[in-house]
C-alpha positions as CSV (number, residue, x, y, z in Angstrom):
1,X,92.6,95.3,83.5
2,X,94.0,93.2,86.2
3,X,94.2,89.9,84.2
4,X,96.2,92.0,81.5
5,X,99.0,91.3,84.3
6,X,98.2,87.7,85.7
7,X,100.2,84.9,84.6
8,X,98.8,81.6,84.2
9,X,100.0,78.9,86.5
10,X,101.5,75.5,85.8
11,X,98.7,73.7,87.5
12,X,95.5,74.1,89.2
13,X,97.4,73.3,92.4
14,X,100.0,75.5,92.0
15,X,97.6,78.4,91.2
16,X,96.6,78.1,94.3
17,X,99.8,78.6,95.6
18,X,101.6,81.2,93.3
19,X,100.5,85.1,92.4
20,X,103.2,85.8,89.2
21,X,103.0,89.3,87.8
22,X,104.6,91.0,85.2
23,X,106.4,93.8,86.2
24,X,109.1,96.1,85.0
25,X,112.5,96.9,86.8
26,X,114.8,99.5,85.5
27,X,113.0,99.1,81.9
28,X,113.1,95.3,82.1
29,X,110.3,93.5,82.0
30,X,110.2,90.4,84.0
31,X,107.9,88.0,86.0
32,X,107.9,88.1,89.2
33,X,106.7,85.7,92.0
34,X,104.2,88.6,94.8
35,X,104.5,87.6,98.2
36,X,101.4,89.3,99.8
37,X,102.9,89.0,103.4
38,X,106.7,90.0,102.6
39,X,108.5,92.6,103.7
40,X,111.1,92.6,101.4
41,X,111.8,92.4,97.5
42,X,114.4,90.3,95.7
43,X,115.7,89.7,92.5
44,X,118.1,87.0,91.3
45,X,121.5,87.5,91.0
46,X,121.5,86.2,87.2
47,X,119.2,88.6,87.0
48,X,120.9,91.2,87.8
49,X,124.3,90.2,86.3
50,X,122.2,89.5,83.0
51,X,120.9,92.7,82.5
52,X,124.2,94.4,83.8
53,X,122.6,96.1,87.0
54,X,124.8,97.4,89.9
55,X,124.8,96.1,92.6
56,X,126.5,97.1,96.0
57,X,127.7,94.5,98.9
58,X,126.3,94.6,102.2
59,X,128.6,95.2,105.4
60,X,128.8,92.1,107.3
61,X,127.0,93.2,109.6
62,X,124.0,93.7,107.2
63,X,123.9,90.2,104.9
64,X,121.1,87.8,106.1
65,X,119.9,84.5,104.6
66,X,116.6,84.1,103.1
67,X,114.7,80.7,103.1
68,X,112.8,80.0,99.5
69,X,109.5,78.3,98.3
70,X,111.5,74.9,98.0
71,X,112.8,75.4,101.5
72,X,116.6,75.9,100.8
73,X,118.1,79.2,102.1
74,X,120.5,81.2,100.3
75,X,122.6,84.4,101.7
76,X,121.7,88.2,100.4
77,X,124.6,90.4,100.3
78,X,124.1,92.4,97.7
79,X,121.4,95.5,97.0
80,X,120.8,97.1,93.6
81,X,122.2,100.5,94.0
């Protein structure tokens, strides 16, 4: 059932805003934030470094910045390998 996998949100007004699922990464379950029109998946680095998961840099050439809900940006150079 799909609400086995809903989270509830903070706030009526933030419901309206966030779509948190559970979901399970490499055997870890975690909740994670869906972004219906992304293109792309990420994962926190303290997430990764918590549950010990490798992780492989980027070539220069391939690192991008990626702007967040609160509107700061932060630089991705790193994939799980």
């Amino acid at each position: 059932m799909l609400s086995d996998y809903l989270m509830p949100a903070a706030s009526p007004r933030s419901a309206a805003l966030n779509f948190l699922v559970r979901v399970v990464l490499r055997g870890m379950i975690a909740t994670a934030l869906a972004d219906t029109g992304a293109g792309l998946s990420f994962v926190s680095s303290s997430f990764v470094k918590k549950h010990n998961f490798n992780a492989d840099n980027l070539d220069e050439d391939e690192c991008f910045d990626v702007r967040l809900g609160n509107g700061t940006t932060v630089p991705v150079n790193q994939i799980l390998a």
